[in-house]
C-alpha positions as CSV (number, residue, x, y, z in Angstrom):
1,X,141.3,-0.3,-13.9
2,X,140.5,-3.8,-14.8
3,X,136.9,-4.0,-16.9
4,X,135.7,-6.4,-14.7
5,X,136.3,-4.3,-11.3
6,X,134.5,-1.3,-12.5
7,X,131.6,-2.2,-10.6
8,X,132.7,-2.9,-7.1
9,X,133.6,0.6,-6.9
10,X,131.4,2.9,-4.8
11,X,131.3,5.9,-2.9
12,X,132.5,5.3,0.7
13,X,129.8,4.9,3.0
14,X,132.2,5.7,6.0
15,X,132.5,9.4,6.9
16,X,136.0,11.3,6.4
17,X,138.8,10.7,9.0
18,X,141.6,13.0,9.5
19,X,145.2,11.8,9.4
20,X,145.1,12.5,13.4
21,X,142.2,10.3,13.1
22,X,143.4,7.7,10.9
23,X,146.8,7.5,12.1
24,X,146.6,4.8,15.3
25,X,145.1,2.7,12.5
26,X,147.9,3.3,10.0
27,X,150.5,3.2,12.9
28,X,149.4,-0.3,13.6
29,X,150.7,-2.1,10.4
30,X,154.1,-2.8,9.5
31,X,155.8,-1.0,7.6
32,X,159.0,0.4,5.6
33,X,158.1,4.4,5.4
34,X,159.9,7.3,7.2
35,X,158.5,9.3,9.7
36,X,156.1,11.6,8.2
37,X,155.8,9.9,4.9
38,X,152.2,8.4,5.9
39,X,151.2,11.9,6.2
40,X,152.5,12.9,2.8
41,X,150.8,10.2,1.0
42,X,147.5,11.0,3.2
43,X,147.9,14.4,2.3
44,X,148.5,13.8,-1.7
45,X,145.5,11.3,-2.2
46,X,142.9,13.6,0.0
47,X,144.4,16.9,-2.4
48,X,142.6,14.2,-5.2
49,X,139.6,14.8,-6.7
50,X,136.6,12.6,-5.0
51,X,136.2,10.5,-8.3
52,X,139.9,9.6,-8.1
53,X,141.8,6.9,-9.2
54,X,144.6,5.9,-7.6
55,X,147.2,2.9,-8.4
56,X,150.2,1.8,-5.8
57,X,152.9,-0.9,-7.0
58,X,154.4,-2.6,-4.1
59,X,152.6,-2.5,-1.0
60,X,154.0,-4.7,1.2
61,X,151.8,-5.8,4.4
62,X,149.6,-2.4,3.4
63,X,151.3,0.7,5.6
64,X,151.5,2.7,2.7
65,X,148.2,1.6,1.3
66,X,146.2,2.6,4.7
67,X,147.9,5.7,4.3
68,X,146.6,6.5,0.9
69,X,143.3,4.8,1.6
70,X,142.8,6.7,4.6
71,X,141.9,9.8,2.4
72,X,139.8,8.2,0.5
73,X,136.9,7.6,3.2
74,X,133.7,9.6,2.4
75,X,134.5,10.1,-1.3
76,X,134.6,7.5,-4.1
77,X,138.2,7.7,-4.5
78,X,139.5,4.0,-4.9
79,X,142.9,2.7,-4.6
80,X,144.3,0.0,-6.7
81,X,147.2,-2.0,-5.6
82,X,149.7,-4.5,-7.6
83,X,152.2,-6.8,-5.8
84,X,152.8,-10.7,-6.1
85,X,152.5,-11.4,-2.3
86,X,154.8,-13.7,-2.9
87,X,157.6,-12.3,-0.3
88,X,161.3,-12.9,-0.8
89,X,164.1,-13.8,0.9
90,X,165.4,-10.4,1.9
91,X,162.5,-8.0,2.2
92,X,160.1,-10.4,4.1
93,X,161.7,-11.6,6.9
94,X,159.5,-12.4,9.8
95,X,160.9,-10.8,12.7
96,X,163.5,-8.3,11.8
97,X,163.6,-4.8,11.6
98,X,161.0,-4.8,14.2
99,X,158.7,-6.2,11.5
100,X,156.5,-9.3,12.1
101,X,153.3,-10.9,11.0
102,X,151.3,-14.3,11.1
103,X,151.4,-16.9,8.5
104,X,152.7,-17.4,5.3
105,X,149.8,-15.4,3.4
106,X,151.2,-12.3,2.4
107,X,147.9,-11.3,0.4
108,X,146.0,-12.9,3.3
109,X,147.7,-10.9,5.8
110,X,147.2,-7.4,3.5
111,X,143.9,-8.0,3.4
112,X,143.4,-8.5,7.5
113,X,145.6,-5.5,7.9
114,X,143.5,-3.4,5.7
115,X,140.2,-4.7,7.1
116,X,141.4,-4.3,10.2
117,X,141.7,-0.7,10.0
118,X,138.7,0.0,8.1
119,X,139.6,-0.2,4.8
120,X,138.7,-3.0,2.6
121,X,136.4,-1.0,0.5
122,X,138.1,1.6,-0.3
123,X,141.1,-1.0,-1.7
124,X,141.6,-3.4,-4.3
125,X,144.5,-6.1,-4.4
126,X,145.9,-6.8,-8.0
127,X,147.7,-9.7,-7.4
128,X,151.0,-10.8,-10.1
129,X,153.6,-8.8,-12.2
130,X,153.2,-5.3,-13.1
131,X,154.1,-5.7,-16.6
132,X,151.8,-8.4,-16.9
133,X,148.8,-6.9,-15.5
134,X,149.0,-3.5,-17.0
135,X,147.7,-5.6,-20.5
136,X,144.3,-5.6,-18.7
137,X,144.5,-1.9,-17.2
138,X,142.1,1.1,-19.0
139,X,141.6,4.2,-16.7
140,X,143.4,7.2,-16.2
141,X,144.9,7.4,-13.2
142,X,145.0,10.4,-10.7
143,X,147.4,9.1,-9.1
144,X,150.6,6.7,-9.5
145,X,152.6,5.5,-6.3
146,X,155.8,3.2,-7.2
147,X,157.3,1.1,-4.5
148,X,158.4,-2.5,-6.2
149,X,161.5,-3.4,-7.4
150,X,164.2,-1.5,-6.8
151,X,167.0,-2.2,-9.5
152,X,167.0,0.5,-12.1
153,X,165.7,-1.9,-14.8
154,X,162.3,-2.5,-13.0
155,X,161.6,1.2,-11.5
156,X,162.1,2.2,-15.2
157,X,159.7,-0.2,-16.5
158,X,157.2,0.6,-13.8
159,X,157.5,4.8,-14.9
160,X,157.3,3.6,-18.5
161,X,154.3,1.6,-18.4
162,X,152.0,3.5,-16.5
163,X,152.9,6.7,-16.8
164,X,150.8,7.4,-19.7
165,X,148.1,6.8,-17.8
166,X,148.6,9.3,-15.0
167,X,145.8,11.9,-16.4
168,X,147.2,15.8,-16.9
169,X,148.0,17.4,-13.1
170,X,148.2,13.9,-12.1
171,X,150.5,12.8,-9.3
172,X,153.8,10.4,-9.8
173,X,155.6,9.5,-6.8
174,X,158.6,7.4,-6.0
175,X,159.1,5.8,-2.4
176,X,163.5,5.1,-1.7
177,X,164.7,8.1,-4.0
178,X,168.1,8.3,-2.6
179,X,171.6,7.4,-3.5
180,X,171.0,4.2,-1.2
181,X,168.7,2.7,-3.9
182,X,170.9,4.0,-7.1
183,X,168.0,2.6,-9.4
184,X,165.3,4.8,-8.2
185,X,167.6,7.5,-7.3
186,X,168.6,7.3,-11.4
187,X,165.3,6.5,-12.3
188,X,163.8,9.4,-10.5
189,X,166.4,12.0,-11.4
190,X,166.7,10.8,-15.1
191,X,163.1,10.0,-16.1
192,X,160.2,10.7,-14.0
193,X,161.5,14.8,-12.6
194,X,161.8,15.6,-16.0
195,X,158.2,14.9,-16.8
196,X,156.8,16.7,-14.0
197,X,156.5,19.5,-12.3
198,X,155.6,21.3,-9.0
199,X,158.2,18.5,-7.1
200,X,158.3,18.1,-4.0
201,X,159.8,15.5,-1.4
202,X,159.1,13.5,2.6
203,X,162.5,12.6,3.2
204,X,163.2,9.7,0.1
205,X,160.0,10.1,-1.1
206,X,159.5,12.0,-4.1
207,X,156.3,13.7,-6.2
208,X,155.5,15.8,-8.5
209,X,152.8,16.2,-11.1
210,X,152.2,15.3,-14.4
211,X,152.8,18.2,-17.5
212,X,151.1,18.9,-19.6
């Protein structure tokens, strides 16, 4: 993580939730993940050892982050999360796909999301370009989430650049791993399976752990 973050990290002073639990919470922000892929990442981060670190890339308006940060009550896991919250013109459209939201904050309206469920503390916004910030990043990582750009060249840079990172045993997943999205699909299937092993999949959304 960033040097100068190390010390707003603490153990979680709320108890442990279930995903039963946690789900309304989850349930209520927006979101692009299958059914059942909430419960996957839940399940994944709360496998993690309490002292874990855990970095997402592309989060969105947080549904994916709530899901993974959901886990991480009661323990002193903490989740790191990079986007620009910056939108675009195709995947942040207010009002379609049954997606909406208030104002033109996208960070603003992450952090209200994540707050509103409980979950500030257990989260940290990093906001800019992957590839810039990872100049500044120093831990291990437990766990490595991708969800950002999709075209092949970005998903590859993303795997590339932090996956030496992801400590032995670790966790690498991959959210859109499907012939719909030919980047990730290619980028999964060509780069990231081979380096793990025990895989395992939630519809398009792909794991596995780190070899040794």
């Amino acid at each position: 993580m960033p040097r100068d973050l190390q010390a707003e990290i603490r153990v979680g002073a709320e108890g442990r939730l279930s995903f039963e639990e946690a789900w309304p919470a989850i349930d209520a922000i927006p979101g692009w993940l299958s059914p059942g892929q909430e419960r996957c990442l839940y399940d994944l981060a709360a496998a993690l050892p309490n002292d874990a670190r855990i970095l997402e890339i592309g989060c969105y308006l947080g549904r994916s982050s709530a899901a993974i940060a959901s886990a991480c009550r009661g323990t002193s896991k903490h989740v790191f999360c990079i986007d620009t919250f910056c939108g675009n013109d195709s995947d942040f459209v207010n009002g379609e796909n049954s997606i909406s939201w208030e104002g033109d904050d996208f960070l603003g309206v992450y952090d209200s999301n994540l707050r509103k469920a409980g979950l500030r503390s257990f989260v940290t916004p990093l906001r800019g370009m992957s590839h810039d910030l990872v100049a500044c990043w120093c831990d291990p990582l437990d766990m490595l989430f991708i969800d950002a750009g999709h075209e092949y060249e970005d998903v590859l840079r993303d795997v590339e650049l932090y996956f030496p990172f992801v400590k032995q045993g670790g966790i690498v997943a991959l959210h859109d791993v499907t012939p719909g999205w030919p980047g990730v699909y290619r980028v999964w299937n060509e780069h990231a399976k081979p380096l793990l092993a025990d895989h395992g999949a939630r519809g398009s959304l792909a794991y596995g752990t780190k070899r040794g």
